[in-house]
Every structure is written in structure tokens, then in C-alpha cells.
N, C-alpha and C positions, 0 to 999 in steps of 0.2 A: 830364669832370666833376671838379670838384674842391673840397674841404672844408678849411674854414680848422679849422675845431672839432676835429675828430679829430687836429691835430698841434696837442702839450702838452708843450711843453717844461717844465723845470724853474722858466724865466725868465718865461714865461708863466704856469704857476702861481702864481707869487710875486705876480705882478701883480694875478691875479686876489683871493689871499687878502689882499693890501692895501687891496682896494678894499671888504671887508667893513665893515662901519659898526661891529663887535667885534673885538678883537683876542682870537688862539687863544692856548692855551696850548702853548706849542712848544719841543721840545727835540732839539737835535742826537745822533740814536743812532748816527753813524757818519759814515763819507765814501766816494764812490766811487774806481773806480779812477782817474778825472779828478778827484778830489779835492773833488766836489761834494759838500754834506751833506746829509744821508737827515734829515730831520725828521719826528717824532711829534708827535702831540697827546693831551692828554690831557683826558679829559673823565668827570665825574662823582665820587660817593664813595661808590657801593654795594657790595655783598658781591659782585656777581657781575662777572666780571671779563672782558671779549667785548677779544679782539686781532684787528686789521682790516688788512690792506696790500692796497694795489694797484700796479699799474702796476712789476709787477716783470719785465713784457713790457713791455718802453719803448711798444711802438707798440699799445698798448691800455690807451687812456684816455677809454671810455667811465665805466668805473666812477670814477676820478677824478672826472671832473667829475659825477657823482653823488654822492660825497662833499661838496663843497661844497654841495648842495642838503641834506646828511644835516649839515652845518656848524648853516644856517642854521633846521635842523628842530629842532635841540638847542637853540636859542635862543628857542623856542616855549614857549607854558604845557605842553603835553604832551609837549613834548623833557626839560624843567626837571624835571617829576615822574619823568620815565624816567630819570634821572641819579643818581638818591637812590637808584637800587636798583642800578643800572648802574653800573660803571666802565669806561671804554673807552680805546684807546691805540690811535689811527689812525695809519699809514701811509702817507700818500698818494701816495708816490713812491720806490718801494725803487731803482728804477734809470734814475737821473737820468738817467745817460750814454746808455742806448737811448732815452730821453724825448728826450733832444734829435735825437739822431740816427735818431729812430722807426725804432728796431728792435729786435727781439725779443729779444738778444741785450746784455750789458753789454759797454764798454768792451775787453773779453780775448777777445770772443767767444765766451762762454759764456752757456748758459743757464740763469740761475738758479734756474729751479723744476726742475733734474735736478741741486743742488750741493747737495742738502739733506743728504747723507753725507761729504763732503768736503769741506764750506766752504772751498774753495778761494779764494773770492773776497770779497772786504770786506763786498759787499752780504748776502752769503749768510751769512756772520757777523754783522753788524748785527741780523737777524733772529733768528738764535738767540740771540744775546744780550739782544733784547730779551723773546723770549717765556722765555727762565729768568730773567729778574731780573722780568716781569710775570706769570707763572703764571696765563696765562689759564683761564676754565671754557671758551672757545669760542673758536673761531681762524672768522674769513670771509678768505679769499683769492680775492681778487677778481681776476677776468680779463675777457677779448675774445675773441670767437670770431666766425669768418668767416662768411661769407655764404652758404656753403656747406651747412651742416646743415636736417634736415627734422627733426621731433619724431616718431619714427616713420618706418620704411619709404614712403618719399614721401606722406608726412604734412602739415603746414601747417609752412613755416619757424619755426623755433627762436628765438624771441623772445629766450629765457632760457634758460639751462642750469645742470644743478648738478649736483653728486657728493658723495655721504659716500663718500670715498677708503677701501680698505681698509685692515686696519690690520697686514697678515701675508697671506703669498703664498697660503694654504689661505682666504681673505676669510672666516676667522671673524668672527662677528656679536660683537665686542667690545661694554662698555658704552658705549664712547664712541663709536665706531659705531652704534648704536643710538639714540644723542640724536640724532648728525646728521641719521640717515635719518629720525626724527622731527618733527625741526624743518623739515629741507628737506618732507614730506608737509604737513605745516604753511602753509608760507606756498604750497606747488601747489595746494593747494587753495583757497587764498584767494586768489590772483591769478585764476581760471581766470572769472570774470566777466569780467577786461578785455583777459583773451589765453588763450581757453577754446583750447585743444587745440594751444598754442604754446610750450608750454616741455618741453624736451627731459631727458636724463640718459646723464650719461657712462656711458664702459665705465671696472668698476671693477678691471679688470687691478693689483694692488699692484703700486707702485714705490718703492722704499725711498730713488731718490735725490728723489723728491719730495717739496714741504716739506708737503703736504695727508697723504701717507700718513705722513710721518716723523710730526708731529706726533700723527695720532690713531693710529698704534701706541705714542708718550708717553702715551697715555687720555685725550687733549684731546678732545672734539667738535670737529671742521672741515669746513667747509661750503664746498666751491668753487663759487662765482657766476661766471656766463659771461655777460657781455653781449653777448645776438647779433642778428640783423636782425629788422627788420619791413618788408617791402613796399618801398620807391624809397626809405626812412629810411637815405641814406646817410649824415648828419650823427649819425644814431643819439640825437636826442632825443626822439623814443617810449620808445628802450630805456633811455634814461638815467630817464626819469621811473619804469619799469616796474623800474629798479635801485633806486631809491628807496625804490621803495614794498615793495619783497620786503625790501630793510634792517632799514625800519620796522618790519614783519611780525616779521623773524627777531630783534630787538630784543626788540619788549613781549612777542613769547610768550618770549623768556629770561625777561622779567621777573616775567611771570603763573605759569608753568609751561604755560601752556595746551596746548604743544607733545607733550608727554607723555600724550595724550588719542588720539593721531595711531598708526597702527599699520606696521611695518616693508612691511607687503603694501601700503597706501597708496605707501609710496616707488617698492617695486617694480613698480608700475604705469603710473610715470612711462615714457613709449615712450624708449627708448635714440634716441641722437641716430645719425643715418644721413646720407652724405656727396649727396647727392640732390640739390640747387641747383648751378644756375650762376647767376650773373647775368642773360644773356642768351640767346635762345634765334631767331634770326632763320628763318625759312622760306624754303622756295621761292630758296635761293641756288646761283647760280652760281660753282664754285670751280676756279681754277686753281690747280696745286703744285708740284711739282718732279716728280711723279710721272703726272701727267696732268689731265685738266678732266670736273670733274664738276657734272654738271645736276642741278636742283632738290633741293637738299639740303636737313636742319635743320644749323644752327651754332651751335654753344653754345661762349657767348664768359663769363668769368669776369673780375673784376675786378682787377690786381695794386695794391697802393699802393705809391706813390712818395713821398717825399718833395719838397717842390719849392718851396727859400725856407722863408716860415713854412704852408707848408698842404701837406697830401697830392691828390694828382691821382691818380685812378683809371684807371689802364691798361689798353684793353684786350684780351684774349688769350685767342687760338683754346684752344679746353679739347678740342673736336674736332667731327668731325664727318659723317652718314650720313645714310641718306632717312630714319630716321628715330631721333630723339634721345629714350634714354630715360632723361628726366632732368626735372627740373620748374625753373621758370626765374619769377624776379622781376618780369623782362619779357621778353616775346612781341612779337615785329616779323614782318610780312611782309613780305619785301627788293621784291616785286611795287610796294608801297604807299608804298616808299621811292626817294623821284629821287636820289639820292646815298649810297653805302655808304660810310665811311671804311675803308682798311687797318686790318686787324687781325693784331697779330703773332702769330705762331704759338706754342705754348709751348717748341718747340727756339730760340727766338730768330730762326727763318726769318718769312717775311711769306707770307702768304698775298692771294691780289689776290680780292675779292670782287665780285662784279656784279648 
């Protein structure tokens, strides 16, 4: 399987915000370690002041390309009015250098949502510098999450996921802790019509080198958005419209206050996200290994991404496997019903032969 859409380079972006029928307002807030530049936009001229980045996982650029849809929503009658009360200063791409090379990781190999204490790295400086010279009320730090999560103890897959990060190691309930998990109650509950019992909630473990806890221990509200699966959506354009519309959401309730109506018990309601999905889950397989040959097994196979040219190819690899797999799966195959099984690598890098 393989997806052009999910690999977003920096050169491709560009492409894409060229091809807008409005030119953004755009300003160079830094450069990578490859010496690419980190561009913001800036939009609006209201009191309240919402800072947004993604794609500071290079290889998580669903919410990117949901920014662009959140581009062309600001250029609407009801973007326009949201803007008078809004100022905003997006991000679209903190780390060029894993953009191109879709990986998690910048240029040094580092990752920069764990360099939020030692900005060690340009990207990770670019950020702090721009949220002290913008003083936001609200931070969205937008991410990608794997295939992997249930909303709840083998619950329904995790569509969506959020965190109001703590803000000190004892997760006192700061004031600005207290918006996030507000806000985030806020738009769960108004998504829950079109992905009723699909969105998930981190573990809120503080991490100080994180830029979600660093900042709302600063008393900023921050809100981490996790763009995650729906069903065979491996191009993740369900999830990208479902990033949209939580945006939207966590936007006009900054604007209304309506957020503030929402209570911390709501938040904590949200099911914690649980490692429960594989991709695959084949039946009734015959397996050979190095170790011996085993009759009618399940195999639960997970998907690794590659990069390959301009698109990712989805890999795929044995996660493990017993008579019976307690695990919940995207897809269910019975190998009986199948005239051809392809090798699946193993996750040591060994192969296993399937029949």
C-alpha cells in the first residue's frame, strides 16, 4: 500500500500554498539545521492571541495539511469575523528537514518536542522565540499519532487525541491547565456526533523537556491535537477534515468564551488512549520460524512507513503472533479465504514464511 498524501515535504508545501488563489502573510522565524526556513503566518487583529505549529514530527503531516483547509476557512465570511477577535501565528512546518526526509526526528537527530529545556537545536529555538515575542493566550501543538491507539481499553480506534499537558511533576490543576482541559471538553463533546466514542486522551505523566508542558507550566493554555486513524483511512482524509473541524471548534469557543461552561470532570472522562490496534489481524495461518512450525494461528501484522521517492509505502510486519491474538485489528483476513499470502517481515528484521 502506498500514499502520496502522507509524505509533505517542505517543497511540496510550497507548492501547494502557491497554488492558493490569496497570498498568506508570511514571515521567516528561523532556519533549520539544513538551513531550510521555518515560515509563520500571521492572521487576524484581535485581543486574543492562539499560537499553532505542526509538523515538528517531520513525518506527521496530517495536521498540515489541515492547516491549509484552516488557510482557506479564514478566508470565509465566518473565518473574517473570527479574525477581529482572533490573532493567530501559524506554523506550518517547524521541521523542514524530517518533512523532507519523513522522520520524526530533525536534521541532528533529535527530537524536538523533548528539546523544549535545552533548545539545543535552531528549530526548537525558533519556537521559543517566537512564542516570547507573540505571548500567546493559547498554544495548539499539533501532532500524528499511529494506528495503533483504541479510545479506551479496546475501545473504538482513536480518531483524535488530546492532552492538557501538565504543568509540574505533582499535575497540579494550574489556571492554565484548567482552560486546556476546558477547551479540549469543549470541542469532545461537540465532535462526538461524527466520531461518537473515537477520540482518545493522553497520559498526562509532566515532561519538562516537552514544549506542551514547558509552555502551560509558562500559564499558557496548550492543547495537543493528535491526528489518528479511522477504519482503511490510510491517506487520513477523514482525520484531516475531523482536524479541521476540532480547530474550528477550539477557535470560536476562544472567541465566545463558551469553553469556560465545560467542567475539568468532562475532560477527565475522555477514555485514556490504550496501545490495542494492529493493522492487521489474519486467521487460521500457518507459520514457519526459526524456531519451529506452527498450525492455525492469529497474526497480527502492523504497518511500518517508509519513505519511498515522493510517497510513503506501508510495510508490513509481524507485531506477533498465537492461537489467539488479544488485540483489535483495522482488518481481519482469514488466510483459509486467501490463495496467496505475501512474506511478512518479522519485527527482529527476520522473515517469517506464511501459508
Amino acid at each position: 500500500m502506498i500514499s502520496k498524501d502522507r509524505y509533505l515535504s517542505s517543497h511540496k508545501w510550497d507548492l501547494m500554498l502557491k497554488a492558493l488563489p490569496y497570498k498568506l502573510p508570511t514571515t521567516v522565524v528561523g532556519h533549520s539545521v539544513l538551513n531550510q526556513p521555518i515560515n509563520a503566518h500571521r492572521f487576524g487583529n484581535g485581543a486574543k492571541k492562539v499560537l499553532l505549529w505542526s509538523q515538528m514530527h517531520g513525518n506527521e503531516s496530517t495536521t498540515t495539511r489541515a492547516l491549509l483547509d484552516l488557510f482557506n476557512h479564514l478566508n470565509t465570511s465566518k473565518g473574517e469575523k473570527l479574525l477581529t477577535c482572533i490573532t493567530m501565528m501559524i506554523i506550518p512546518q517547524l521541521n523542514p528537514d524530517g518533512a523532507k526526509a519523513y522522520t520524526r526526528v530533525n536534521a541532528n537527530d533529535v527530537d524536538l518536542n523533548r528539546d523544549a529545556l535545552d533548545l539545543s537545536q535552531p528549530e526548537s529555538r525558533a519556537l521559543k522565540e517566537v512564542f516570547d515575542a507573540f505571548q500567546p493566550n493559547f498554544c495548539f501543538n499539533l501532532h500524528g499519532q499511529r494506528s495503533i491507539f483504541a479510545a479506551g481499553k479496546m475501545g473504538k480506534s482513536a480518531s483524535l487525541s488530546f492532552l492538557a499537558p501538565a504543568a509540574d511533576a505533582q499535575n497540579n490543576l494550574s489556571p492554565a491547565r484548567i482552560q486546556a482541559m476546558q477547551l479540549i471538553a469543549h470541542i469532545h463533546k461537540n465532535l462526538q456526533k461524527d466520531i461518537p466514542d473515537q477520540i482518545g486522551r493522553y497520559d498526562d505523566t509532566f515532561n519538562p523537556n516537552c514544549f506542551g508542558d514547558r509552555f502551560t507550566s509558562l500559564g499558557v493554555p496548550t492543547l495537543l491535537y493528535e491526528a489518528g486513524h479511522n477504519g482503511l483511512d490510510y491517506e487520513r482524509h477523514f482525520t484531516k477534515k475531523m482536524i479541521l473541524d476540532a480547530l474550528v471548534l477550539g477557535l470560536n469557543a476562544i472567541e465566545n468564551g463558551e469553553f469556560l461552561n465545560c467542567s475539568m470532570a468532562e475532560y477527565d472522562q475522555i477514555p485514556e488512549n490504550k496501545k490495542d490496534y494492529v493493522d492487521i489481524i489474519i486467521k487460521n495461518v500457518d507459520i514457519r520460524t526459526e524456531t519451529g512450525f506452527f498450525k492455525k494461528q492469529e497474526l497480527a501484522v502492523y504497518y511500518q512507513e517508509v519513505k519511498k521517492g515522493e510517497s510513503v509505502v506501508f510495510k508490513p510486519v509481524c507485531h506477533s503472533f498465537s492461537k489467539k491474538i488479544d488485540l483489535l485489528a483495522h482488518r481481519v483476513l482469514n488466510a483459509e479465504k486467501i490463495l496467496k499470502l505475501s512474506e511478512v517481515e518479522f519485527n527482529e528484521g527476520r522473515t517469517i514464511d506464511i501459508f
